[in-house]
C-alpha positions in Angstrom: -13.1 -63.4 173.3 -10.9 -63.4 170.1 -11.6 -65.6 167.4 -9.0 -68.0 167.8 -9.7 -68.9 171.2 -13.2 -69.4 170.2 -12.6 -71.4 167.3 -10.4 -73.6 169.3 -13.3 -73.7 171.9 -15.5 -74.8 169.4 -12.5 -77.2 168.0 -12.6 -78.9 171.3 -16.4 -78.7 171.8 -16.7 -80.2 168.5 -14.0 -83.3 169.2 -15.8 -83.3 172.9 -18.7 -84.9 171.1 -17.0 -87.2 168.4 -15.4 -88.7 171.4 -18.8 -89.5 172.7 -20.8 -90.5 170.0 -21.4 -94.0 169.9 -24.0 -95.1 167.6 -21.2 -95.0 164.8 -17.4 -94.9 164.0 -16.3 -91.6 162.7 -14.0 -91.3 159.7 -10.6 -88.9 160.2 -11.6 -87.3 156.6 -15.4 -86.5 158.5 -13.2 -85.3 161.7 -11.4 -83.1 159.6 -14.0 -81.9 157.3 -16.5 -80.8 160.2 -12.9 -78.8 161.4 -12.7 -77.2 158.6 -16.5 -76.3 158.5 -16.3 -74.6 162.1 -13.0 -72.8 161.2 -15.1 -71.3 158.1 -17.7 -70.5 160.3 -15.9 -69.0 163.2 -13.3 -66.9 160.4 -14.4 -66.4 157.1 -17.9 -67.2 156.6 -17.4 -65.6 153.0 -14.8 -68.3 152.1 -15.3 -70.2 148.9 -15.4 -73.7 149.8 -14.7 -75.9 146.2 -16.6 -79.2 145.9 -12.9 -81.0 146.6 -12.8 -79.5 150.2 -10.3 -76.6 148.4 -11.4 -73.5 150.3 -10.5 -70.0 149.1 -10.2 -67.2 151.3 -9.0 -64.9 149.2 -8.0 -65.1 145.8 -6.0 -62.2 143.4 -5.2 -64.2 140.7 -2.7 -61.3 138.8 -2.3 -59.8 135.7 0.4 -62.1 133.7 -0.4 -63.7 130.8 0.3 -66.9 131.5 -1.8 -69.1 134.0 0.1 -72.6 134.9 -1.0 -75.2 132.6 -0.8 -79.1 132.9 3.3 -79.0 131.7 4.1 -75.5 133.1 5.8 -74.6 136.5 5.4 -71.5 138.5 8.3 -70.1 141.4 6.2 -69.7 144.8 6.6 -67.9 148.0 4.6 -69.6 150.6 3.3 -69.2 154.5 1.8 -72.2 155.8 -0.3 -72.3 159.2 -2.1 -74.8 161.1 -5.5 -73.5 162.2 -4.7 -72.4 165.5 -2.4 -69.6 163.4 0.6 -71.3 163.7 3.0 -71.1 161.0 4.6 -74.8 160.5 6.7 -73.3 157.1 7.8 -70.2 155.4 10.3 -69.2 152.5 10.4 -65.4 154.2 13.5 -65.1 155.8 12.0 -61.9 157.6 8.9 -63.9 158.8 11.3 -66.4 160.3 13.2 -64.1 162.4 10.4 -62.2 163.3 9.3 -66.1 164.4 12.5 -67.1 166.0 12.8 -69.2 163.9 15.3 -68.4 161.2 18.2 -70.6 160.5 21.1 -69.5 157.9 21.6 -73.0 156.5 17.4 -73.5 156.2 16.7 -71.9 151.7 14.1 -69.3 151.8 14.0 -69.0 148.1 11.1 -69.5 146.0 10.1 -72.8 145.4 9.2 -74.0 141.9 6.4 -76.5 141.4 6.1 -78.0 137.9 2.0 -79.0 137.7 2.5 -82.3 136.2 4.9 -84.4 138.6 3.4 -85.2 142.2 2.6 -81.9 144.0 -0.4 -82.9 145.9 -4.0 -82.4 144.8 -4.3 -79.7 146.6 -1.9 -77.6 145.5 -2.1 -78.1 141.7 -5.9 -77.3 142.0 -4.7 -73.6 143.9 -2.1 -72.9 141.7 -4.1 -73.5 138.2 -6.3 -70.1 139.4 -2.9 -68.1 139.6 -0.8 -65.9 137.1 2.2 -64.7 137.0 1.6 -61.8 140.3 -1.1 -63.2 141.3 -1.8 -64.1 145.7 -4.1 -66.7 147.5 -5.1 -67.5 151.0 -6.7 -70.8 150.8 -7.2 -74.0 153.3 -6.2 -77.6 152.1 -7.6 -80.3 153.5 -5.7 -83.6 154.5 -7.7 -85.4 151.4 -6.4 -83.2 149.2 -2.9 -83.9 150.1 -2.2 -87.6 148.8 -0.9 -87.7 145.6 2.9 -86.8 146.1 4.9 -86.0 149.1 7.8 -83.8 147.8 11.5 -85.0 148.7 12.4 -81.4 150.3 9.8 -82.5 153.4 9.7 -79.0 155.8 10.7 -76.7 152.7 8.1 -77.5 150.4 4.1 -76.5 150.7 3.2 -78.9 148.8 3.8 -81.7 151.5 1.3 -84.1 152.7 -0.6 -83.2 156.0 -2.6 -85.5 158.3 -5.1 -82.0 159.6 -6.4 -79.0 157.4 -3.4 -76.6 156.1 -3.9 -73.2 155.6 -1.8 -71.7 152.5 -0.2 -68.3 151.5 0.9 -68.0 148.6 2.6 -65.2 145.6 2.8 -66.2 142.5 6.3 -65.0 141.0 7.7 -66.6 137.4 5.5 -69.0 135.5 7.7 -71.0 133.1 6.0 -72.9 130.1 9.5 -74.9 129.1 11.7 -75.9 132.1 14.8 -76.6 130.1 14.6 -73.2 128.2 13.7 -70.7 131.3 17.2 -73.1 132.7 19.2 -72.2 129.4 18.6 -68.7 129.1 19.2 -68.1 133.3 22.4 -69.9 133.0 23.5 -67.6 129.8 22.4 -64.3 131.9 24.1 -65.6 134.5 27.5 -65.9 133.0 26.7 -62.6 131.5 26.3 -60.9 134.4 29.2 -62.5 137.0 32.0 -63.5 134.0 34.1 -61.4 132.3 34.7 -62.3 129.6 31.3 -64.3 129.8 31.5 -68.1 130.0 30.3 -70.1 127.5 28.4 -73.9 127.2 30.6 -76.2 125.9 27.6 -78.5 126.1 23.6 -77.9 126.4 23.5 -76.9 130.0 27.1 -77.2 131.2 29.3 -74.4 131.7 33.1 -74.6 132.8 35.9 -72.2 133.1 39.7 -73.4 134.8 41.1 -70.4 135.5 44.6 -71.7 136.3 45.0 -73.4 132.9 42.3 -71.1 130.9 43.7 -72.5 127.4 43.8 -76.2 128.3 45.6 -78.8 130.6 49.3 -79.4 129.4 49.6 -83.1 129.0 52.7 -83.3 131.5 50.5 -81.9 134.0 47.4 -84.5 133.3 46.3 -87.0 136.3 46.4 -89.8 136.0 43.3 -92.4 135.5 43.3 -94.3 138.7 44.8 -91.8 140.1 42.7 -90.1 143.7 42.7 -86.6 144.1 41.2 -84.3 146.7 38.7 -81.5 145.9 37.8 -78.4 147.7 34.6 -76.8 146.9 31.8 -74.7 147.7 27.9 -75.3 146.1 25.7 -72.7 145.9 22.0 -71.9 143.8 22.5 -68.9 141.2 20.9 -66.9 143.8 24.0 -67.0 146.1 22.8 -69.5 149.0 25.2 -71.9 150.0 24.4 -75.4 150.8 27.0 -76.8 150.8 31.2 -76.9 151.5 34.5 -78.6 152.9 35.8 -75.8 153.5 36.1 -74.9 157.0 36.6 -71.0 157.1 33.8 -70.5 154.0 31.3 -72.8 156.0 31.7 -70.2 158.9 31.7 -67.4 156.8 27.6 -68.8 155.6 27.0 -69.9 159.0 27.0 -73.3 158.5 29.2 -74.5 160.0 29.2 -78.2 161.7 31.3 -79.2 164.3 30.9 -82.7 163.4 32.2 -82.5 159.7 36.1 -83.1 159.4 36.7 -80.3 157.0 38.7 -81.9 154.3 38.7 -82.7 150.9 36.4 -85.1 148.9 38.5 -87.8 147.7 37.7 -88.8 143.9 39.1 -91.4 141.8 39.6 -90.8 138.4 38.9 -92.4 135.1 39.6 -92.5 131.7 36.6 -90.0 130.7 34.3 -88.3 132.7 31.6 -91.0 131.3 33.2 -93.6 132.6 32.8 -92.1 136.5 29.1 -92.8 135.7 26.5 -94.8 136.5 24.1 -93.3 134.9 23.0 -91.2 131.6 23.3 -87.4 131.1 20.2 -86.0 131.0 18.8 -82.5 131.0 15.9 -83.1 132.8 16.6 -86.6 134.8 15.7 -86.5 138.3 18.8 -89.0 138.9 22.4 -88.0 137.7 24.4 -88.9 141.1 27.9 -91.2 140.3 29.7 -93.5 141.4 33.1 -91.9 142.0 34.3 -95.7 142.9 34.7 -95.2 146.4 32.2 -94.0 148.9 31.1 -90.6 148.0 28.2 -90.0 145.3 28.8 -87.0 143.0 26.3 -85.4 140.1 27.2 -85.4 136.9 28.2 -81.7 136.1 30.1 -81.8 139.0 32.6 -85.1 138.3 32.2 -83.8 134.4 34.8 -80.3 136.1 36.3 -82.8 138.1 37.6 -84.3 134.8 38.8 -81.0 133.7 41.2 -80.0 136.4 44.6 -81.0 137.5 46.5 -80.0 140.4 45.8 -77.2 141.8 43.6 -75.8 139.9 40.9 -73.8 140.6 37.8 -73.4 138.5 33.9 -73.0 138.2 31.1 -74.9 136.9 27.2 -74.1 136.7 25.0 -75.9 134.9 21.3 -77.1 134.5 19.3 -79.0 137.3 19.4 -81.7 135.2 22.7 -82.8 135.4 23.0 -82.0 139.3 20.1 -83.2 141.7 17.1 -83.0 139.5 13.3 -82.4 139.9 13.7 -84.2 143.7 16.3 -82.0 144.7 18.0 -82.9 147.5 17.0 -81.2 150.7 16.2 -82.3 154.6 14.8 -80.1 156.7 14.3 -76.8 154.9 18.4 -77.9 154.3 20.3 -78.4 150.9 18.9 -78.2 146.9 15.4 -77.5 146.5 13.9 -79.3 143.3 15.1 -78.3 139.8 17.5 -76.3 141.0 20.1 -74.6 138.7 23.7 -74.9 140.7 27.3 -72.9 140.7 30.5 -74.8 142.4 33.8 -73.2 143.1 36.5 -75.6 142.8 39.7 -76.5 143.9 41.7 -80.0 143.1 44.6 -81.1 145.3 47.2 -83.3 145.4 46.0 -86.5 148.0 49.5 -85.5 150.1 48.0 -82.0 150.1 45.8 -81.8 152.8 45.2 -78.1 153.0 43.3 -75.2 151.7 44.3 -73.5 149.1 46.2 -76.4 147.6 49.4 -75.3 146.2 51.2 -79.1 145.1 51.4 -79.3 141.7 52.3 -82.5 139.7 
């Protein structure tokens, strides 16, 4: 008999009686807790079970010289499994299709958790043991998991669970100053895909127009009031796409939706760039979406390239998390920006009577 199928005999054995017993109500957190006790049992009797309910199966806790501190943040790569083995998340593409479950438009990436926002208690107490390089198997029970439930819901392993998790995880960058690690990643960046580099006009916000390198003629400026259309594609530094209007390029990343319409973002604009805003600039904010005036929401270093163009122009922008979705991120289902995430977009700006891609109509 393998030891899954006895565990899950002993699982039901064990649930067989709770049903039964009468002489008093049962909490879940004592349903759970004599769970996890039998998986221990049946699995790894040599497990390390902390007086929180943490249990460590295994624990490598690597060679770099940093270990995650109260303010630090450390990038992840995670496996997560119920206790009948079956994986609920992953950030290994490889795993997934060796699962059936791979999807091109899902982020596989690392995920970076900063230990002082509202990972769950769980998870903060795991990652503290672990440098830089360092690996742990470990089970988190459901009491463990209330003290945050992360935005990015199937993506992140730090989301709440209702039954006993189990976790594994490899410890990749730890980062002691969020707002540096993003500065000096943005400047290798534009190193390494710009030449000539491109430099930040502003702390975190880098820009280059390639049609008009040397400046917007004033003849050619639009107008304030004035709506114009913009083409786009958003991407991480890494090169995964999350998100575009463009039809072809949606196809081309394999995520395309038959539902969208495929056509470009209307955006009023204004006077300044600040003036598009509803809210401050902030390298480390967790909320810089604007009010374009009409119905879309933008983030700030977007609308801030916006500003910059004229039409048809086509240009680039990356800049810090910060001034694009923050430390929530903005993800559904595995889906979108993961938190603090450091963004590129490609950009195009048409006229509103040009309606298609590339837009050639000047002013």
């Amino acid at each position: 008999m393998s030891i899954k199928l006895r565990f899950s005999l002993l699982t039901v054995a064990f649930l067989a009686i709770v049903g039964c017993a009468k002489e008093k109500d049962i909490t879940d957190r004592e349903v759970q807790e004599k769970i996890l006790d039998a998986y221990i049992q049946v699995n790894c009797p040599s497990a390390q079970k902390l007086s929180s309910g943490l249990t460590i199966i295994s624990l490598n806790p690597g060679t770099g010289p940093i270990a995650p501190g109260t303010n630090d943040g450390i990038y992840i790569h995670y496996n997560t499994y119920n206790l009948d083995g079956i994986c609920q998340s992953t950030t290994d593409s490889v795993k997934a299709r060796m699962l059936g479950t791979y999807d091109p438009a899902v982020y596989y990436g690392p995920s970076l958790f900063i230990l002082n926002t509202s990972i769950t208690t769980g998870m903060k107490e795991l990652l503290g043991k672990l440098h830089e390089g360092g690996s742990a198997t470990a089970i988190i029970p459901p009491w463990l998991t209330t003290n945050g439930l992360s935005t990015s819901g199937y993506s992140n392993a730090g989301q709440q669970s209702a039954v006993n998790m189990l976790y594994e995880i490899k410890a990749g960058i730890v980062i002691d100053d969020v707002e540096k690690f993003q500065k000096d990643s943005l400047e290798s960046y534009s190193r390494r895909y710009f030449s000539p580099k491109i430099d930040s006009t502003v702390l975190g916000w880098y820009f280059r127009n390639f049609t008009h390198p040397d400046g917007i003629p004033a003849a050619d400026t639009v107008v304030a009031g004035d709506d114009v259309g913009i083409w786009y594609v958003g991407r991480l530094l890494d090169g995964y796409v999350f998100d575009t209007n463009i039809r072809d390029t949606a196809k081309k990343y394999r995520i395309f939706d038959a539902s969208n319409d495929y056509e470009p973002l209307s955006v009023t604009m204004r006077e300044t760039f600040q003036s598009m805003t509803t809210y401050g600039s902030s390298a480390t904010s967790s909320d810089n979406t604007i009010s374009t005036g009409g119905t879309e929401s933008l983030i700030l270093g977007f609308v801030r390239a916006v500003k910059s163009m004229t039409y048809a122009d086509r240009a680039t922008t990356f800049f810090m998390s910060g001034l694009g979705y923050g430390a929530d991120g903005n993800m559904s289902s595995g889906k979108g920006v993961p938190e603090y995430a450091m963004l590129r977009f490609d950009m195009w700006l048409a006229h509103p009577d040009d309606t298609k891609f590339p837009p050639t109509k000047t002013k």
